[in-house]
N, C-alpha and C positions, 0 to 999 in steps of 0.2 A: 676445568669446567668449560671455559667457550673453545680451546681443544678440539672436545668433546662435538658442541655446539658444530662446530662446522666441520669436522668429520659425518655427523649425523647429516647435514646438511648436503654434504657431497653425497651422501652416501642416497639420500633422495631425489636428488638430480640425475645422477644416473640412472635409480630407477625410470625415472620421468621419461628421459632418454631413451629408455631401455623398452618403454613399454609405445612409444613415441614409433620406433622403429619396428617393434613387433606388430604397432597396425598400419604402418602403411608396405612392412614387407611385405614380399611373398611367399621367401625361404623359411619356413616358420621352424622347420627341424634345425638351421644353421641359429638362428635367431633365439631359440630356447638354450642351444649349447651356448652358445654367446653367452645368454644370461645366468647359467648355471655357472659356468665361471668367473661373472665378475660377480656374484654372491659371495662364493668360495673368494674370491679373494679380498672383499672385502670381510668376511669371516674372518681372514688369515690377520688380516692389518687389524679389524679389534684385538683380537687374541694377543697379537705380539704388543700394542699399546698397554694393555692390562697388564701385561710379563712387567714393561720396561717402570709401570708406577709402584 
């Protein structure tokens, strides 16, 4: 459960970051792939947590 907690946690930090960067970039095409990726990988990392409990 707090696991959990601060996975979810990281997991909106990065967003914050993610959108932190999105407005003061300018590359906004490299900036979405960026983001599209670390979605996807945080996708991956819930997915594989869920397998392992």
């Amino acid at each position: 459960e707090e696991e959990n907690q601060k996975l979810m946690m990281k997991k909106e930090n990065v967003l914050i970051i993610i959108n932190v960067i999105a407005y003061y970039g300018k590359d906004h095409n490299y900036l979405l792939k960026l983001q599209l990726e670390l979605k996807i990988q945080l996708h991956v990392i819930l997915i594989k947590k869920e397998m392992l409990e």
